[in-house]
N, C-alpha and C positions, 0 to 999 in steps of 0.2 A: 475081244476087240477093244481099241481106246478108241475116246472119242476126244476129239481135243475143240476148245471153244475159245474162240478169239471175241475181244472186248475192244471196240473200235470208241469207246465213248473215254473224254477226258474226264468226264466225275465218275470219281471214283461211289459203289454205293448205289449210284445212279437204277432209271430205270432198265437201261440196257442192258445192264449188267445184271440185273437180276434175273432179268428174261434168259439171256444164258445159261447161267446159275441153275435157272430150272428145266433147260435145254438138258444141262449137263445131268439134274439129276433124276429124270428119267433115262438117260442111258446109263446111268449106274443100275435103279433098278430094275434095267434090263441084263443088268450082268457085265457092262461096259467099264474100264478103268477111264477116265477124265483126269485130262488135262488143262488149265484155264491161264491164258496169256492177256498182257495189259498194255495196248499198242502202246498206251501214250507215257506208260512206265516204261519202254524200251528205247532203246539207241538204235533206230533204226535209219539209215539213208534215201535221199531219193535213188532210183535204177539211175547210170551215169548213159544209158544206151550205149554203151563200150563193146558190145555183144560178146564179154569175156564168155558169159556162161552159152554162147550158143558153139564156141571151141574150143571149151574143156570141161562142161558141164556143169559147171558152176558157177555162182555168181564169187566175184574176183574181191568186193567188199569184204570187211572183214569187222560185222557189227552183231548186231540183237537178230536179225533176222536168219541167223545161221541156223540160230535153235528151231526156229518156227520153222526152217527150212525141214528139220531131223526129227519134228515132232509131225508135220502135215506127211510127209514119207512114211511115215509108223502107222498114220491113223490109217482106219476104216472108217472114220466121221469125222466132220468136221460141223460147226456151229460160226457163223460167223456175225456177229452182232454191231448196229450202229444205229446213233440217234440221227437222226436229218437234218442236214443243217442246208439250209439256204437251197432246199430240194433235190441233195443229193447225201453220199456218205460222208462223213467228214474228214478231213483233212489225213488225220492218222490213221484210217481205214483206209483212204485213197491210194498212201502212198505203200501201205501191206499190199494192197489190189495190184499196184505198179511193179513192187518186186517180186511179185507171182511167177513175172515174164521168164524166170531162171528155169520156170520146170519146163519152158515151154522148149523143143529140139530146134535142129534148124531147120528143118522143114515145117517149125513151127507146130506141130503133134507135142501131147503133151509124153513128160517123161515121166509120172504118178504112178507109180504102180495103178493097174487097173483094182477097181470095183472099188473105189470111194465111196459114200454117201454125203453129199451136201446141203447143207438149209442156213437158210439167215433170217435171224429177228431186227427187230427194231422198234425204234419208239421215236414218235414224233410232237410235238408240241399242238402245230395248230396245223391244217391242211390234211393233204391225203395224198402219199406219195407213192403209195402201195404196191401201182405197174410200174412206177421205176424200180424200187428194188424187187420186184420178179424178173423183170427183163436184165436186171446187173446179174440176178442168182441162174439164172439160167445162163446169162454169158460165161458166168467164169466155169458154171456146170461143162458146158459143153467146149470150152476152150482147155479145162485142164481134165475135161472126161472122167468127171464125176456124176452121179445120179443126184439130181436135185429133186430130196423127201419132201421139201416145202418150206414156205414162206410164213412168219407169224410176226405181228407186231400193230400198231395200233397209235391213230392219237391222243390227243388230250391228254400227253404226260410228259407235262413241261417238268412240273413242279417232284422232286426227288420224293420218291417214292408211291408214285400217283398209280403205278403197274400194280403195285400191289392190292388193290382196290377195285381189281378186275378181276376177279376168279377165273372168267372163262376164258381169258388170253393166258392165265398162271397153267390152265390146264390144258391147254391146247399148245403151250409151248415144254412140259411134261410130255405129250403126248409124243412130237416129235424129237424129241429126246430119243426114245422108244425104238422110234422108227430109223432114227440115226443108225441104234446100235443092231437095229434088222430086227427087233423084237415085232413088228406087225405085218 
């Protein structure tokens, strides 16, 4: 199985990115090959709503997101990670979230090959945003018809490298690593 993990945070290093990192490396050892992408290192577009990709199956752009396109079509997993910004994903997450719409047919069904696994972490500074990113992991779960394993991530981690300081969010985002790759 691969599992592939997408990094929604623009610091590089950062807390979210670590939480991935360990997403990813419980599903290695569960036997998982990983994949890890860097929204805000990519050349990605906003969707033009041109609905190319709902009559001919793909999106008509011709950027960073082609890969992510050939790499989410491959996986059995995906991990999708972002800091909160202003009570939501951030910007470069938003707009990975927006170019999703290509998998979706015209009947709007998703085109993913079936039996995904999906979960998203995150990390937030001050507050508690925690039903909104269940309620966003469950949208895109059941819009691109994927099994949402679950949600991990946590406050108090403005400051880079503050995740690591929390052993039991390090290990509970291990865990669902695991479960990404169907190991539980």
């Amino acid at each position: 199985m691969k599992v592939v993990g997408i990094v929604g945070s623009p610091r590089r290093g950062g807390n979210t990115e670590t939480l991935v990192e360990r997403v990813l490396a419980g599903a290695a050892a569960a036997g998982a090959e990983t994949q890890m992408f860097y929204l805000n290192e990519m050349n990605i577009r906003g969707c033009q709503a041109c609905n190319h990709c709902k009559e001919h199956g793909r999106c008509r752009q011709d950027d960073d997101m082609a890969s992510l396109y050939r790499a989410l079509h491959e996986a059995g997993g995906i991990v999708l990670g972002s800091p909160v910004y202003m009570s939501y994903v951030t910007a470069q997450t938003k707009l990975f979230l927006d170019r999703l719409f290509a998998f979706l047919g015209p009947d709007l069904s998703s085109t993913l090959p079936p039996g995904k696994n999906f979960a998203m972490v995150y990390s937030q500074g001050g507050g508690n945003d925690r039903e909104m990113i269940e309620g966003l992991a469950r949208h895109v779960g059941r819009m691109l018809g994927m099994q949402v394993v679950g949600v991990t991530g946590g406050n108090g981690m403005n400051a880079p490298g503050a995740v690591k300081n929390n052993p039991a969010l390090l290990e509970e985002a291990f865990r669902l690593g695991r479960e990404l790759a169907g190991a539980c």
